[in-house]
N, C-alpha and C positions, 0 to 999 in steps of 0.2 A: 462425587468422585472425579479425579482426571480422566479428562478425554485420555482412550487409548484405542488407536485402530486396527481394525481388524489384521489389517496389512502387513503388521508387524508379528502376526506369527509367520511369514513367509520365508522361508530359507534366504540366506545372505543379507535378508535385512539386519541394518544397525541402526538402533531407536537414537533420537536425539539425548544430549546428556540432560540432569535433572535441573530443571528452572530454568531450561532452555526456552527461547521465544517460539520455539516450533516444539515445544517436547508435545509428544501426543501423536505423531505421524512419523516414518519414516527419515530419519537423515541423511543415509547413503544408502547404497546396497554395496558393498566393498570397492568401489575405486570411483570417489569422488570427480578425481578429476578428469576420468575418462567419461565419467556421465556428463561432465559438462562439454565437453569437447562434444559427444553429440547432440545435445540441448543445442548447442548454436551451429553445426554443422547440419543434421539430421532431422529427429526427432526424438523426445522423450515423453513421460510422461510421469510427475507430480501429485502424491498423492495431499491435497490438504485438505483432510477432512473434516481437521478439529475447528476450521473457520465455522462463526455461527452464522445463520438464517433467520432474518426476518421480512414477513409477507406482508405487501399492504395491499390493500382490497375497496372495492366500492366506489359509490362514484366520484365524491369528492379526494380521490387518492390523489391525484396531482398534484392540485390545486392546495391542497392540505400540507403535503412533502416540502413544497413551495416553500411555505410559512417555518419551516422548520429546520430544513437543513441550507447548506450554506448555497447550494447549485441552482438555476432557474431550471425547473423541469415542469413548469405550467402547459408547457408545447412540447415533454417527452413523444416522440412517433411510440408507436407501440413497434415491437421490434427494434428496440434501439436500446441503449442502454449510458452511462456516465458515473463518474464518481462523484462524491461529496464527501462533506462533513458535517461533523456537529462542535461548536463554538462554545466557551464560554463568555459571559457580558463582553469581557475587556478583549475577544476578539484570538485567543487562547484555543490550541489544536487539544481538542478530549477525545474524537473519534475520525475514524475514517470509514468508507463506507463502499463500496462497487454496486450499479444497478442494473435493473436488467428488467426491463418493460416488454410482458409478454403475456397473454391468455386474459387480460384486464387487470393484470396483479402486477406492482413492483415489487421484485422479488431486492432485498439488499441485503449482503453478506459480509462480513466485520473479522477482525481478528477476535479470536475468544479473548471472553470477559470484557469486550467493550461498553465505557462507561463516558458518564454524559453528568454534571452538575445538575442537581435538582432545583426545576425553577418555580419549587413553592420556595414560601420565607424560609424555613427551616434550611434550605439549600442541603449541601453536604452531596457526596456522589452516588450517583446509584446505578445499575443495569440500564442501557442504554435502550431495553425494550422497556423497563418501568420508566424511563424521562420518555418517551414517547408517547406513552400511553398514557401517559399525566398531560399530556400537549392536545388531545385529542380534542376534548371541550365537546360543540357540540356539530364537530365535524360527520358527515356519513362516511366512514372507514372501520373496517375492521383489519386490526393489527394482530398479527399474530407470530408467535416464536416457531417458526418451522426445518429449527434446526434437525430436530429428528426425523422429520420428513427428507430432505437436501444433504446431500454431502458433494463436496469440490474436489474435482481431479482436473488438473491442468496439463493439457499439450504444448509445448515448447520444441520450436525449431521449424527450420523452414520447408520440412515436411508433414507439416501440420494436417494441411487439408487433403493429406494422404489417408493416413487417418480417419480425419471427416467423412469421406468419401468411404471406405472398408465399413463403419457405421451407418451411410448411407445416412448423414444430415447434409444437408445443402446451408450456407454460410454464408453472409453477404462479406464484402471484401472491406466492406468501412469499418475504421475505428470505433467499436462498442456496437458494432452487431449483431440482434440477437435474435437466436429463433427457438420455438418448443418443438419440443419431441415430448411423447408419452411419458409423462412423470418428472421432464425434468428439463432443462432447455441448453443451449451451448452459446456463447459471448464472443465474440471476437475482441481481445488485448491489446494497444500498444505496446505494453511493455511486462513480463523482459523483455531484454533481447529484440530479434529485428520478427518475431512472430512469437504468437499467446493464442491461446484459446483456453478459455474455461470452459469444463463442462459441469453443471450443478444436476448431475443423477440419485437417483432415487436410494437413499442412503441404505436403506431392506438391500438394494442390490449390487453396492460399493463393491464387493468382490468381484461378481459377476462384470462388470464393465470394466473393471480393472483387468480382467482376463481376456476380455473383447479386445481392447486396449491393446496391449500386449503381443496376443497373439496377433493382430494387425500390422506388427513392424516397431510400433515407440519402446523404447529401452525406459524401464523401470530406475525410476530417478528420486533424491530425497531432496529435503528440503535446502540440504546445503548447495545443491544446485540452483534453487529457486530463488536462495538470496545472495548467492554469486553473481546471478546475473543481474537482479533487482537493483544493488549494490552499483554494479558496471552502469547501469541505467538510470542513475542517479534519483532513484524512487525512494520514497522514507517510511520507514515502518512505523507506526504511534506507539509511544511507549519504550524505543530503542533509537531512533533518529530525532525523536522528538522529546522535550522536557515540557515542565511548567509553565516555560515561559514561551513556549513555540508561537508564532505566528504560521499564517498558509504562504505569506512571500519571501520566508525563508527560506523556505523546502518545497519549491517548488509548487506549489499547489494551486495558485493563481490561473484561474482560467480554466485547468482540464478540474478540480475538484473546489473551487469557490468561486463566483461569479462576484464583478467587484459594482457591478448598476443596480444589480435587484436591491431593495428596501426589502426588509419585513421579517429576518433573520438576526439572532442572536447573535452579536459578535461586530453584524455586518458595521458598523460605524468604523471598529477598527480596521477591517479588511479597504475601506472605500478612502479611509482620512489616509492612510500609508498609502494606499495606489495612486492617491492621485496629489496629493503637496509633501508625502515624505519617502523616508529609504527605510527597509527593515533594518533595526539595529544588530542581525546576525546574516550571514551565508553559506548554504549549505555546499560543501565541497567533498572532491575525491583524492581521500590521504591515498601516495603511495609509502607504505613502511618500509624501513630495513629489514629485510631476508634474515641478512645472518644471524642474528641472537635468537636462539627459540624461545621467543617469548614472543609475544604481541599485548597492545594493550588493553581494556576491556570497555566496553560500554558506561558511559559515563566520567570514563578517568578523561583529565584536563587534557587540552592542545596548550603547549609553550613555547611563545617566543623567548631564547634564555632561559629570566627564572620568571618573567608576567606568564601570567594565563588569558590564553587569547580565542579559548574555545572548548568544545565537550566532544570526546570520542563516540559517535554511533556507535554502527553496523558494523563489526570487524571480521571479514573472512579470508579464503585463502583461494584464489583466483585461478585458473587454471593457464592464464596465458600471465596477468598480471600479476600472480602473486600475492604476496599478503598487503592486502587493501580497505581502508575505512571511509566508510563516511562521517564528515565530520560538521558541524556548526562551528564559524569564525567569525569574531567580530568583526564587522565590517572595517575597522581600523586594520587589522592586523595584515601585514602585509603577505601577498600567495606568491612572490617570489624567492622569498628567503627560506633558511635549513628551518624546518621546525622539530618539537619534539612529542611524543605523544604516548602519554601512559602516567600511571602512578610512577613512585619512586624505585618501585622493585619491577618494574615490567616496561620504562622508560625507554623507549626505540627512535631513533631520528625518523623523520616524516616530511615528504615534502607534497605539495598542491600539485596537482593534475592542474596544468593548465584549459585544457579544453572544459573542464570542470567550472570555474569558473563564471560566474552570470554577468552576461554583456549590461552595463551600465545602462537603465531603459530610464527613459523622459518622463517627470512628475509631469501629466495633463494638468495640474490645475494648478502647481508652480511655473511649469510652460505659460500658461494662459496668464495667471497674474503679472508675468516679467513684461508679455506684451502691453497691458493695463497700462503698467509702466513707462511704457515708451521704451 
């Protein structure tokens, strides 16, 4: 059955609409846009519960994760944590992942229904805990689905460690730091926004910390705030910013979630031959849309220059200072100065490039190096 959280029998909640990317948690609680205004002013708090949970365990867990996902995490500190992925051969975004090394366990959390190409012969896609656990061979790990165990509530704003502190966890201040508490442990985020914290509580007591939460000071906030800001932060969803044909140097992913020197990862040839003698043939950018028409256009509908198609609509939401804003993939030919347009034929809105969006032209190493070769 669909995830549905608890949290949504709460007064003023308004559940996400149906075959939404967040349906299962909270969307609003009645005024979006003032939730966001303190999401980046204050603090809030995000319930995402319907993300899944999976544990890995034992000694060989590093060293095993290594081999399998796209990140070098053979030297994870414990208390620390990073993102990753999972690749297909040809180098192809199928999952994403958040980690968090703590208690001797990595704990990594996924949007539901994350899936991962099967790498027996038979291929074909499956649960991205059964392509794990088909990876395993004769690794010492135990892998386990601990979504029932875990549920994610996230802190947003820069009264975060206000919060923290009314809970009485202490928090290192670096990017992806992590610490346990009884049953369940909290992250520190880049991103959204200029402050994040996860906390992964004991799902039996989702309510309860929601109410801790709460009654602490963070304003009760839904998902549309969470990909407000995501969206403004130029972060890509799998499955919504990304297609079939995604690469990780399109969307950003290069470095904070795939590392391009480690060997021994699925995909890794294509992540390693692009970084270092080519250009991704896409880039991910921040449509601003036209306001006036109440229409916007939807995920997956084309970017047009004219009447070519120059790219695929994301993420598309409605911003509290900017407005109605997408993220988009564009071909790298296509140029981010000119009017664009974006939508199907019934929902067709002019669009134009956020410049600061934009990715600064970075040096092929190993095209640099051969030019030298050359004289």
């Amino acid at each position: 059955m669909p995830y549905s959280s608890p949290l949504l029998e709460l007064p003023r909640v308004v559940a996400a609409p149906d075959n939404h990317p967040e349906a299962g948690v909270p969307w609003h609680w009645g005024d979006p846009f003032a939730e966001q205004r303190t999401a980046a002013r204050s603090v809030a708090v995000v319930d995402r519960s319907h993300r899944e949970f999976i544990s890995v365990s034992g000694p060989d867990r590093l060293s095993w994760l290594h081999l399998v996902i796209s990140q070098h995490v053979t030297g994870l500190p414990a208390d620390s944590g990073t993102e990753a992925l999972v690749l297909d051969t040809h180098g192809r975004v199928e999952s994403h992942m958040v980690l968090a090394h703590t208690g001797e366990t990595v704990h990594l959390d996924t949007d539901p229904g994350a899936l991962a190409t099967s790498a027996l012969p038979k291929g074909g896609q499956q649960p991205l805990l059964g392509y794990l656990e088909a990876m395993k061979f004769w690794s010492q790990v135990d892998i386990r689905d601990t979504t029932a165990e875990l549920a994610l509530l996230t802190l947003l704003g820069p009264d975060a460690d206000k919060i923290l502190g009314a809970l009485d966890i202490s928090l290192g201040d670096a990017p992806y730091s992590v610490t346990g508490f009884e049953g369940g442990f909290a992250r520190r985020m880049p991103w959204p926004g200029r402050s994040s914290v996860d906390l992964a509580v004991p799902r039996s007591e989702l309510f309860d910390w929601w109410t801790r939460i709460t009654d602490a000071g963070a304003r009760p906030t839904g998902s549309w705030t969470f990909d407000a800001l995501r969206v403004e932060s130029l972060h890509a969803r799998v499955g919504v910013d990304t297609d079939d044909r995604t690469i990780p140097h399109e969307v950003n992913w290069i470095g904070s979630a795939a590392h391009v020197a480690k060997g021994c990862y699925r995909g890794q040839e294509t992540v390693s031959k692009v970084h270092n003698v080519g250009r991704p043939p896409r880039q991910m950018v921040l449509l601003h849309l036209d306001g006036s028409p109440e229409i916007t256009p939807e995920t997956g509908d084309p970017v047009l220059l004219g009447e070519k198609t120059v790219g695929r609509v994301g993420s598309v939401i409605q911003h509290h200072e900017l407005g109605p804003i997408a993220l988009a993939l564009l071909k790298r030919s296509a140029p981010t100065t000119e009017e664009l347009l974006a939508g199907a034929e019934d929902r067709r809105i002019q669009a134009t490039v956020d410049p600061d969006s934009v990715p600064a032209e970075k040096a092929a190493p190993g095209r640099e190096a051969a030019a030298r070769l050359r004289g």
